[in-house]
C-alpha positions in Angstrom: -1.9 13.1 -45.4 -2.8 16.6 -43.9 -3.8 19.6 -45.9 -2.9 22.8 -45.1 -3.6 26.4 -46.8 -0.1 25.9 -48.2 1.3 23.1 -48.2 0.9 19.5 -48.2 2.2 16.7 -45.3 2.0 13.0 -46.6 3.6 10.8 -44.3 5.3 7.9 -46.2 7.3 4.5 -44.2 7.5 6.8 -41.1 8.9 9.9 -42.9 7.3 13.2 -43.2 7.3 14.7 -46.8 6.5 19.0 -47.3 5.1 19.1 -50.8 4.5 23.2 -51.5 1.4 23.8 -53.3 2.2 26.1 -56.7 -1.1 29.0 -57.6 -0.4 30.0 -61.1 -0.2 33.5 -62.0 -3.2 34.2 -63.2 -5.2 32.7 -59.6 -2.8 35.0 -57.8 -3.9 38.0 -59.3 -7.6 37.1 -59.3 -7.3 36.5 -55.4 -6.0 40.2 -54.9 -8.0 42.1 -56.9 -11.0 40.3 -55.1 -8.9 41.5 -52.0 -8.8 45.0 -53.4 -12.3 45.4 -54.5 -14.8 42.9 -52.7 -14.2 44.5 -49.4 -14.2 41.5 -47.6 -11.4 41.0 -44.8 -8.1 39.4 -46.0 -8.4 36.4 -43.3 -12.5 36.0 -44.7 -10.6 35.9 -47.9 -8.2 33.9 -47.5 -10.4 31.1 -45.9 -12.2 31.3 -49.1 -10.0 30.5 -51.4 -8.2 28.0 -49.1 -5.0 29.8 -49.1 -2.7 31.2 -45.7 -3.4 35.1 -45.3 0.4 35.3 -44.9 0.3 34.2 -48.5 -2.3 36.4 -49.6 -0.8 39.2 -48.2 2.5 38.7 -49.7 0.7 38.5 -53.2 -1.0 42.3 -52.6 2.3 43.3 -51.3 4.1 42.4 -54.7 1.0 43.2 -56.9 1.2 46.8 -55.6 4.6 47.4 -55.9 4.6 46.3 -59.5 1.3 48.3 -60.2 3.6 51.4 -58.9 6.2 50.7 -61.2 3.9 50.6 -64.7 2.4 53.6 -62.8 5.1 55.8 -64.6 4.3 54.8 -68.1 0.7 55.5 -67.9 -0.4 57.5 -71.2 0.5 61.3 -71.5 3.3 60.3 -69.0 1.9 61.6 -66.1 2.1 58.5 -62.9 -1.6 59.3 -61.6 -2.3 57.7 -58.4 -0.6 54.8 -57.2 -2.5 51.2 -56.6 -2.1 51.5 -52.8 -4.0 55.1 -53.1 -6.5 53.4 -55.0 -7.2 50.7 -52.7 -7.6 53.7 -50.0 -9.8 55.0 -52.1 -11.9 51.7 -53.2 -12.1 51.4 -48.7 -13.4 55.2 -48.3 -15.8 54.9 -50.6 -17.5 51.0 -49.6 -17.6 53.1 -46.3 -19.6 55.7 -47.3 -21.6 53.3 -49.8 -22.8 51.5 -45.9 -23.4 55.0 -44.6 -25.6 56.1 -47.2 -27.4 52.9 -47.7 -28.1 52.8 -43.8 -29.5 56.9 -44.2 -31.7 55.6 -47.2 -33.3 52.7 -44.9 -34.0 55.0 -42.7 -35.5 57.2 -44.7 -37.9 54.3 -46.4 -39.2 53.7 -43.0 -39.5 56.7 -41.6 -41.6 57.5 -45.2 -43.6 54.1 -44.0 -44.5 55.5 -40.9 -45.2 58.9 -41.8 -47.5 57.7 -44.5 -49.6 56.1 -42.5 -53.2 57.0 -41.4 -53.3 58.3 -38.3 -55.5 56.8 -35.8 -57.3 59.6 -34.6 -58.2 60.4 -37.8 -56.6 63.2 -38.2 -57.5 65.2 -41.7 
């Protein structure tokens, strides 16, 4: 028997059997909005939760393209942005969450080192 992201082998009286393995819809849709919003890569991902990226990627592909079809009937009929601008979005702004933490950690030590006493003793 040989275990793949995907699929199953078991070999059986010198035959070869596929068995597909079935994700309900509910792990389907967890798996891509941890794609969309946990920033990680979709192969880190994928590895994870022990399913192909090729599969994973074909689950964001379809989640997206039904999020932009209920993007229509959003209240006060007006479409808003669609799920792939929000995922832009979600990636501009972990960016800039890694910039500004790496300017703030600068500034802690830089604050360490200015605040401490000189050795010349300066007043």
């Amino acid at each position: 028997m040989t275990d793949t992201a995907n699929e199953v082998l078991l070999e059986y009286g010198g035959f070869t059997v596929r068995i597909q393995k079935k994700y309900d819809a509910e792990f389907r849709k967890n798996a891509v909005d941890m794609l969309l919003t946990s920033g990680k890569s979709l192969k880190a991902l994928s590895r994870e939760l022990g399913v192909s990226d090729v599969t994973l990627r074909i689950w964001k592909r379809a989640y997206l393209k039904e999020m932009e079809g209920l993007g229509d009937r959003s209240p006060g009929g007006k479409g808003g942005a669609t799920p792939g601008d929000l995922v832009d979005e979600i990636r501009r702004l972990h960016k800039e969450l890694d910039r500004v933490s790496r300017q703030r950690d600068i500034l802690k030590k830089a604050m360490g080192i200015l605040s401490e006493p000189s050795p010349g003793g300066m007043p």
